[in-house]
C-alpha positions in Angstrom: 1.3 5.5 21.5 2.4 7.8 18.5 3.9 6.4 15.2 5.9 8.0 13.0 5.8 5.2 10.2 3.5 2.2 10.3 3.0 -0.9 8.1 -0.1 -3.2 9.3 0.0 -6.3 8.1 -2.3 -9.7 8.4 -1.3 -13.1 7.9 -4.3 -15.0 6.2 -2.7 -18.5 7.7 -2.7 -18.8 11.5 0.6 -19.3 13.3 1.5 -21.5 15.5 4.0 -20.0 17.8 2.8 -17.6 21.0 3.6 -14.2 21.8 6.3 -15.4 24.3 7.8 -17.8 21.9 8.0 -15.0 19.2 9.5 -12.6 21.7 12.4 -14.7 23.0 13.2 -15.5 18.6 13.0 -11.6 18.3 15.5 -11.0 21.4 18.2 -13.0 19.8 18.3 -10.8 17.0 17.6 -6.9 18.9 18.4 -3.9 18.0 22.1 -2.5 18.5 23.3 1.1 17.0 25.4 1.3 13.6 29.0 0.2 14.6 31.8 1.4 12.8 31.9 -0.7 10.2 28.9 -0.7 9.0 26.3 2.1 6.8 23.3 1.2 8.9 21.2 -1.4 11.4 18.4 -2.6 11.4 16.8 -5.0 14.0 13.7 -5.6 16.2 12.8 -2.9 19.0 10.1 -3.1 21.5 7.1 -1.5 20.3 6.0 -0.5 23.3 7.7 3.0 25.0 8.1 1.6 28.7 11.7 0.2 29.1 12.1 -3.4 29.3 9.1 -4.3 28.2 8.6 -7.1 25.9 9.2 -7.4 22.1 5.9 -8.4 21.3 2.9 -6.7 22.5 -0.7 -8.3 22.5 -4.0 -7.1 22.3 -7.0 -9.5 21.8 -5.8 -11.9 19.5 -2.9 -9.8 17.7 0.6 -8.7 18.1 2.8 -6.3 17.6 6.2 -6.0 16.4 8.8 -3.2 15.6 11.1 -3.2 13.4 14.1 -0.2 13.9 16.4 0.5 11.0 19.5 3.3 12.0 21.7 4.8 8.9 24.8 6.2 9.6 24.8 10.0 8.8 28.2 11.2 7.4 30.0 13.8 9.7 30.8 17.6 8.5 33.8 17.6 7.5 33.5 14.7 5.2 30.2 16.6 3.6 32.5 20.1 3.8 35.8 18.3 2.0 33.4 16.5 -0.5 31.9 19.9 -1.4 35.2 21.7 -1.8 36.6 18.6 -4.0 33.4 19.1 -6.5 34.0 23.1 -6.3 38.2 22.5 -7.1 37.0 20.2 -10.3 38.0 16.5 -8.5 35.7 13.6 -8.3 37.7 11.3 -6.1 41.1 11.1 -4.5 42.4 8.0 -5.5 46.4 8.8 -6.1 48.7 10.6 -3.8 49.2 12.7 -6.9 45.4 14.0 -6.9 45.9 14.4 -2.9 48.6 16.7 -3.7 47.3 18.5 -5.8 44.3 19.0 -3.9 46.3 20.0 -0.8 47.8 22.8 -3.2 45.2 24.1 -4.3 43.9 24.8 -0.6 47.0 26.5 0.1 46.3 28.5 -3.0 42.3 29.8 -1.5 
């Protein structure tokens, strides 16, 4: 098994739930990709890399959790427009008048 980012953690109190309790509390809440609405995810993942395997592994007396987080990444264009609206001198384009403007501009290039 490989990580690419690990936190360990202990718990000085003991808990009182099992492995199986824990796991079906972690499937209520799994992981689902970014949706349209929304910058980024972030949600509870099987740690192990076999599919449908359990939320919670266990080894000796501890377990295992993984936690996933997913941002969205913008697209192309949107980085390509935002970088010709810096190079044409516009922050934002909040008025159909800036949007004009803009649009005559690129006519002009």
């Amino acid at each position: 098994m490989c990580f690419k980012n690990i936190q360990l953690f202990e718990l000085v109190k003991p808990i009182s739930f099992t492995p199986k309790v824990l796991s079906t509390e972690l499937e209520k809440v799994a992981f689902t990709s970014c949706v349209a609405t929304l910058p980024s995810s972030s949600s509870w993942i099987s740690p192990s890399e076999e599919e449908f395997s359990s939320l919670v592994c266990t080894a000796n007396s501890y377990m295992m959790i993984c936690l996933q987080d997913e941002d969205k990444i913008l697209p192309t264009t949107v980085l390509k427009k935002s970088k010709l609206l810096k190079k044409l001198g516009f922050s934002t384009l909040n008025t159909p008048i800036q949007k004009r403007s803009l649009k005559n501009k690129q006519d002009n290039i």
